[in-house]
C-alpha positions in Angstrom: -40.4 -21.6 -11.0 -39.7 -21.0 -14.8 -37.0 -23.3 -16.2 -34.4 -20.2 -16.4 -35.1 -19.6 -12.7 -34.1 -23.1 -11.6 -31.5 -23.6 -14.2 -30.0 -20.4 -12.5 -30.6 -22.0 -8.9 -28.7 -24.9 -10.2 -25.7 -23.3 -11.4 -25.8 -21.1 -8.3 -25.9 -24.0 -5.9 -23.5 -25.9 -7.9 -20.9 -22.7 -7.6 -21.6 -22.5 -4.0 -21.2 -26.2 -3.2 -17.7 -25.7 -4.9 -16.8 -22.8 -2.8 -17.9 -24.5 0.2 -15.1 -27.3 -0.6 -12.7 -24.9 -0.7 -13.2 -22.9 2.2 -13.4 -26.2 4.2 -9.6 -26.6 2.7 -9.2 -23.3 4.7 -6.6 -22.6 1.8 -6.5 -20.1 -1.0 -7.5 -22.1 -4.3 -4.5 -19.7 -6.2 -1.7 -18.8 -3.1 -2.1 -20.4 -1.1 -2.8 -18.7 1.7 -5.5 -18.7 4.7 -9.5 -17.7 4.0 -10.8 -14.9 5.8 -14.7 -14.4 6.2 -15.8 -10.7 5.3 -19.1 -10.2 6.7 -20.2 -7.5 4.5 -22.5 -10.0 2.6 -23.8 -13.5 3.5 -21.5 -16.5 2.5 -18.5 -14.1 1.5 -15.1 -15.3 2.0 -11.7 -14.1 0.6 -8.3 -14.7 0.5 -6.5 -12.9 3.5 -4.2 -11.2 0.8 -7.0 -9.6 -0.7 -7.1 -6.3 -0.7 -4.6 -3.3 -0.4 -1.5 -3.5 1.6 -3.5 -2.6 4.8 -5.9 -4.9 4.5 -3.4 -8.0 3.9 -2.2 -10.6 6.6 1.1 -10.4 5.4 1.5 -6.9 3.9 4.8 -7.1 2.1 3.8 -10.3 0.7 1.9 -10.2 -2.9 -2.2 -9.5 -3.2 -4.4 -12.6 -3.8 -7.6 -11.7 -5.8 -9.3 -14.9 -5.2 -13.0 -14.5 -3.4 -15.9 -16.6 -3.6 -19.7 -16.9 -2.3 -20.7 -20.0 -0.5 -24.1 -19.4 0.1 -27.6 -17.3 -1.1 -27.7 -13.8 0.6 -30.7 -13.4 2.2 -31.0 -10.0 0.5 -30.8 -11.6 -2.6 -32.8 -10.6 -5.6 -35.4 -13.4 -7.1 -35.0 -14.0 -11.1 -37.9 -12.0 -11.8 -36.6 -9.3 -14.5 -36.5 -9.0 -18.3 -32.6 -7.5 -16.9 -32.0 -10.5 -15.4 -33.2 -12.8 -17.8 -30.8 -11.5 -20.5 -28.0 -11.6 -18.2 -28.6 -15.1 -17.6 -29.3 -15.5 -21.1 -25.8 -13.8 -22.0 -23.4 -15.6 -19.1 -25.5 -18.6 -17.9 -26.0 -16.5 -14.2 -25.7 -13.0 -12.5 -22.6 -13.9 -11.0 -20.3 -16.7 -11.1 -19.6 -17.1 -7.6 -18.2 -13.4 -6.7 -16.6 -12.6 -10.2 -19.8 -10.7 -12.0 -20.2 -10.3 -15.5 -18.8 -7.3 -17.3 -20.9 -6.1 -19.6 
């Protein structure tokens, strides 16, 4: 593993080990408010007033954007890329724990 690779599989597992302490809280980090597992992706979790109106717990109540990974997909691209690299290079990862780089 090149030393980008692992430095990127340390910052990864450092943001997931965070998320993991806070989805053990079963509490938004920002409202509040409960954690709700969306299984669209591996290790995904959200506030449960995330979302549109429809999508909320409490829909009258305001949106939440917090969201969070807690764990590797198993999908999940290896560090491989020149594309990569430089994102990595630009923003220390390819995503900071759900909130990706804008670029």
């Amino acid at each position: 593993m090149t030393k980008t690779a692992q430095a990127h599989k340390d910052r990864m597992d450092a943001i997931h080990a965070n998320a993991q302490a806070i989805v053990a809280t079963g509490k938004c980090p920002t409202c509040g408010s409960g954690l709700r597992r969306n299984n669209s992706m591996t290790g995904w979790w959200q506030c449960e007033q995330y979302g549109a109106e429809g999508f909320r717990a409490r829909p009258n109540a305001p949106s939440c954007s917090w969201q969070d990974f807690t764990e590797w997909g198993r999908n999940r691209v290896p560090l491989h890329t020149p594309w990569d690299a430089a994102i990595v290079a630009a923003f220390g990862t390819r995503s900071a724990g759900g909130r990706f780089p804008r670029l």
